[in-house]
C-alpha positions in Angstrom: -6.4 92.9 -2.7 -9.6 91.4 -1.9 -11.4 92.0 1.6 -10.5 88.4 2.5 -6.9 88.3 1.9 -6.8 91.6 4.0 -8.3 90.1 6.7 -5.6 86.4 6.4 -3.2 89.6 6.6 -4.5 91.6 9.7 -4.8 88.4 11.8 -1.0 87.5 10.7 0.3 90.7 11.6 -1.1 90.7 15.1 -0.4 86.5 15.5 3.4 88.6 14.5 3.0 91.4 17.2 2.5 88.9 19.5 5.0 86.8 19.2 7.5 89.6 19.1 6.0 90.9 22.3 6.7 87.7 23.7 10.1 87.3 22.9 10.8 90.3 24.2 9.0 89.3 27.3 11.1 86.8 27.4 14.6 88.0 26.9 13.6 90.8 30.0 13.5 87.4 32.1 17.4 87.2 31.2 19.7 88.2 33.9 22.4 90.6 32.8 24.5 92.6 35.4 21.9 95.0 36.6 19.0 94.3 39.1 15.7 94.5 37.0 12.4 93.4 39.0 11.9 91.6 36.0 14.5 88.7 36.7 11.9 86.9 38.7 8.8 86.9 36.6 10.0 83.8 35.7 10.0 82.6 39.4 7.0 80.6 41.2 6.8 79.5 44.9 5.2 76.9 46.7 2.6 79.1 48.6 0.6 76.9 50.6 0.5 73.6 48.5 -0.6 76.2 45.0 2.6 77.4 42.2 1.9 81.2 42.8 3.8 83.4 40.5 6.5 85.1 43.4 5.3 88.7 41.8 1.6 88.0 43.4 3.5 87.2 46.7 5.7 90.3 47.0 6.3 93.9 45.6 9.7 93.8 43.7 11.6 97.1 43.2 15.4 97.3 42.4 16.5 100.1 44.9 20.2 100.3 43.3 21.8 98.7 40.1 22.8 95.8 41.6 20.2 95.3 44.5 16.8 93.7 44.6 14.4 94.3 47.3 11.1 91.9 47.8 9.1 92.8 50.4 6.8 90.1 50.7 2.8 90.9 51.5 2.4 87.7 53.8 5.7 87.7 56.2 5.0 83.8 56.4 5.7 83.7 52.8 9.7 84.3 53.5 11.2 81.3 53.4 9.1 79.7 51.1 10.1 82.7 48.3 14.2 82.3 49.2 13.7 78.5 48.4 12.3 79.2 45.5 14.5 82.0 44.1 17.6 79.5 45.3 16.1 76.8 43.1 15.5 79.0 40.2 18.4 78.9 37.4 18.8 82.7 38.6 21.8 81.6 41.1 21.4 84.2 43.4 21.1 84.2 47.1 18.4 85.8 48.9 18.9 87.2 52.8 16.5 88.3 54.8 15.7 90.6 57.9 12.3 89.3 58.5 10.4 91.5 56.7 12.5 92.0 53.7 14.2 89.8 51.4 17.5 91.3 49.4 19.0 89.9 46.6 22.6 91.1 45.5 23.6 90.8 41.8 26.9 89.8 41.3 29.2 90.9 38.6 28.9 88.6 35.4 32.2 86.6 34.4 33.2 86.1 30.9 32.0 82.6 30.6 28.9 83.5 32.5 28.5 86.4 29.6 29.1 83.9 26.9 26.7 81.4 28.3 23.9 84.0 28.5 24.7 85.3 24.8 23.9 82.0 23.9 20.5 81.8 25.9 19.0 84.9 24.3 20.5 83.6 20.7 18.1 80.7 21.5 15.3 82.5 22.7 15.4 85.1 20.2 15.8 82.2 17.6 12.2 81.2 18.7 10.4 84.3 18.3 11.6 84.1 14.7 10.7 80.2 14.4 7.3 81.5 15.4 6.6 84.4 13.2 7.7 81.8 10.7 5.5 79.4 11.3 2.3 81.9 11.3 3.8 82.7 8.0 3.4 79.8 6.8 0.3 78.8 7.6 -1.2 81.9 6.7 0.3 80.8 2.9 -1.3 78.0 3.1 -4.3 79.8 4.0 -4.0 81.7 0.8 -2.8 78.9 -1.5 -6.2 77.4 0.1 -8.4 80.4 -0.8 -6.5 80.4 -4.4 -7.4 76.6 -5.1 -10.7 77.2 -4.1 -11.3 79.8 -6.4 -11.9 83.0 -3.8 -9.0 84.7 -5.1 -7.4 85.6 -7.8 -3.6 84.6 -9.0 -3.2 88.0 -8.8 -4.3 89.1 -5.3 -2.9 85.8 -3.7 0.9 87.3 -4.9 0.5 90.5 -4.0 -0.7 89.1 -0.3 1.9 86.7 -0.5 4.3 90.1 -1.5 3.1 91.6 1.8 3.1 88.8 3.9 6.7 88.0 3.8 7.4 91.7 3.9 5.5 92.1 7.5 7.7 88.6 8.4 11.0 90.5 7.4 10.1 93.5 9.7 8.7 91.1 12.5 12.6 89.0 12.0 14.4 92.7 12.4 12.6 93.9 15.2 13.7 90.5 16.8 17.1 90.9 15.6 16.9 94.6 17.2 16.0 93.2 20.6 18.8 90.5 20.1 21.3 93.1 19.2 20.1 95.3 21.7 20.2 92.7 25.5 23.5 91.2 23.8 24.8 94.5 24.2 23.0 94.8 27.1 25.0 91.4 28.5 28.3 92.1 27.3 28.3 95.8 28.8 31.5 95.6 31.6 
């Protein structure tokens, strides 16, 4: 293959990488039925008039499997963080002592299970709508370079060929994560 196609190919494969590093990102925002400090990345409080992320606000650590502690670097900070954790789609309830916020993770119902299965179906779903569409504009690309002349019938196939081999694998290691937090969710 020709040095161009190679580098069409390179900058797909990473424009892939990402997007599967962001989906699973993304599904490690899910809440399943143990405490993960992860659960509220997704969080942001009202910190003096500015969004702030909540983990620039507090240290997060789960001391126990279904225990959250958040021990919050300005103590003034408290109450704004519980409102914002109770107006998250998290639906857990914060307490405090005054210096440290807990949040207990309740056990997860069936139809709460069910409900979540479907959120990470959706969100996985996405990461494979996006390695798609990098897919296909990096075809176009190609078909582009092919029409123009700066490739060869030849070479644009066999970078086609690889292209939709490197989407395949990008598709399964999405799948994998699926598979993988579904489990993860269903686990009594």
């Amino acid at each position: 293959m020709s040095e161009i196609t190679n580098e069409f190919l390179s900058e797909a494969r990473e424009r892939m990488a990402k997007s599967v590093e962001a989906c699973r990102h993304e599904l490690a925002t899910v809440r399943t039925g143990r405490a993960s400090p992860h659960l509220l990345d997704r969080v942001n409080v009202d910190y003096y008039g500015a969004e702030t992320p909540l983990r620039q606000l507090a240290q997060v650590a789960a001391t126990d499997a279904r225990l959250l502690t958040l021990t919050p670097f300005d103590k003034s900070s408290i109450s704004s963080i519980e409102k914002a954790i109770l107006e998250s789609d998290l639906g857990l309830t914060p307490s405090n002592d005054g210096n440290v916020i807990r949040l207990q993770i309740p056990e997860l119902n069936e139809e709460r299970r069910r409900d979540l299965v479907r959120v990470v179906h959706g969100v996985a779903e996405e990461g494979k709508v996006a390695v798609r569409n990098i897919r296909r504009d990096v075809m176009g690309d190609l078909r582009e370079l092919k029409k123009e002349g700066e490739v060869g019938e030849d070479d644009e196939r066999r970078a086609e060929t690889d292209l939709q081999k490197r989407t395949d694998d990008a598709t399964e290691e999405i799948d994998g994560l699926l598979k993988a937090k579904e489990e993860e969710i269903l686990e009594v």
